[in-house]
N, C-alpha and C positions, 0 to 999 in steps of 0.2 A: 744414310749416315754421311756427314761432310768432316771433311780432313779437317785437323785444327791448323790454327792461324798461326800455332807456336809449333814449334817441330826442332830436332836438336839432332846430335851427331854421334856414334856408337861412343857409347861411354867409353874413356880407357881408367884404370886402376895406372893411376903417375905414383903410389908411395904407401908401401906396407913393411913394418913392424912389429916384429912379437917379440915376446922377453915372456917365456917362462921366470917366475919366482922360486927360485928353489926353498928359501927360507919360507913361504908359506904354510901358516899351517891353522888347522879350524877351531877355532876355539869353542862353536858353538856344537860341532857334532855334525852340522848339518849338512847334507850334499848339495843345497843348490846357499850361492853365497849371494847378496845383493850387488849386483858388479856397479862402480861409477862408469856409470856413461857419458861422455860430452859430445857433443854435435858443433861443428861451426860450420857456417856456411862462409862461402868467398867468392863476390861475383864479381867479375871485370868487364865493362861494358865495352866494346869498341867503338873508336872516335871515325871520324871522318874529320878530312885533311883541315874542313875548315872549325875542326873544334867541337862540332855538333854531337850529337850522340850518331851512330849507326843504327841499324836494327839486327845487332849480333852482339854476346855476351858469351862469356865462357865463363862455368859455374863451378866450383868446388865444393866436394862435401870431404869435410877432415873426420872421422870418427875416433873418437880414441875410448878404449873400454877397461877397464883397471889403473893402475896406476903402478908406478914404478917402486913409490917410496912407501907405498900403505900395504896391507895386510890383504893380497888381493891374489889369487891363483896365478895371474899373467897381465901382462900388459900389450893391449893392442891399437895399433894406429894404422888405420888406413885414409887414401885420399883417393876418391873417384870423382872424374870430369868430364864433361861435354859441352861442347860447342850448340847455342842456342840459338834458333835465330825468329823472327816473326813479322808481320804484317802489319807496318806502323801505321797504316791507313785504316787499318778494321781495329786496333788494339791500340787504345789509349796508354798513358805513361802508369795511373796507376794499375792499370792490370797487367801491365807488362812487369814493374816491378811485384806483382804477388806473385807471378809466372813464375818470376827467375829467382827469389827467396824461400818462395813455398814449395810449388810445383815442381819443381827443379828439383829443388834439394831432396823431394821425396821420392821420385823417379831415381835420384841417383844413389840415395839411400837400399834403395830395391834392388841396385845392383850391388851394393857391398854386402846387403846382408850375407848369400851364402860366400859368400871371400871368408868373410870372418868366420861362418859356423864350419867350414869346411879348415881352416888354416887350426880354429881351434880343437877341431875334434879329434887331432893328432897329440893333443895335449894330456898329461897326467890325469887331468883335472874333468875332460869333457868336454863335448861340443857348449858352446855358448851362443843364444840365439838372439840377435838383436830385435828387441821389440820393438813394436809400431812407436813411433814419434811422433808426436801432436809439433809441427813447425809455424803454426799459427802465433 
């Protein structure tokens, strides 16, 4: 087994948000609701002095799950990051950009999930699980 060329830095959780809805309520009966999900990703490449790119990026994954304004149980935002960095002599530009859009984002998604099923399962309504994300 060989180490990968990309490697990154303990995730931190920089920004979470919950908003129980008290006005909520089901119109369908049903216990489990269709939650909106959104995903952005937010990569910042670091420069070197003379403008060049580096071979280090710090990535953002924003999740936010409900919405404030619509008919939704809760509304939740979080934001996990890590410091990435890789081997620009083994790793070309375009795989370094799927690394740090794709890869990235799903690794750091991995670490938001239990944030959010654990922050929601304190809620009226139930734990809420984020499902797998296709980032492709």
């Amino acid at each position: 087994m060989r180490r990968s060329e990309f490697q990154f830095t303990n995730p931190n959780l920089t920004h979470l948000y919950f908003q129980i809805n008290d006005d909520y309520s089901s119109d369908s009966g049903e216990d489990k609701v269709n939650m909106n999900i959104q995903i952005n990703v937010r990569v910042k490449r670091d420069s070197r002095a003379d403008g060049t790119d580096a071979n280090t990026a710090i990535v953002e994954v924003i999740a936010k799950v409900g919405s404030k304004e619509a008919n939704y149980p809760f509304y939740i935002e979080a934001t996990e990051e890590a410091k990435f960095r890789w081997n620009e002599e083994t790793l070309g530009e375009k795989d370094v950009n799927i690394l740090l859009n794709q890869n990235a984002a799903a690794l750091l998604l991995s670490y938001l999930r239990p944030i959010i099923s654990n922050v929601t399962s304190s809620s009226p309504y139930g734990r809420f699980d984020l499902p797998f994300i296709n980032l492709t």
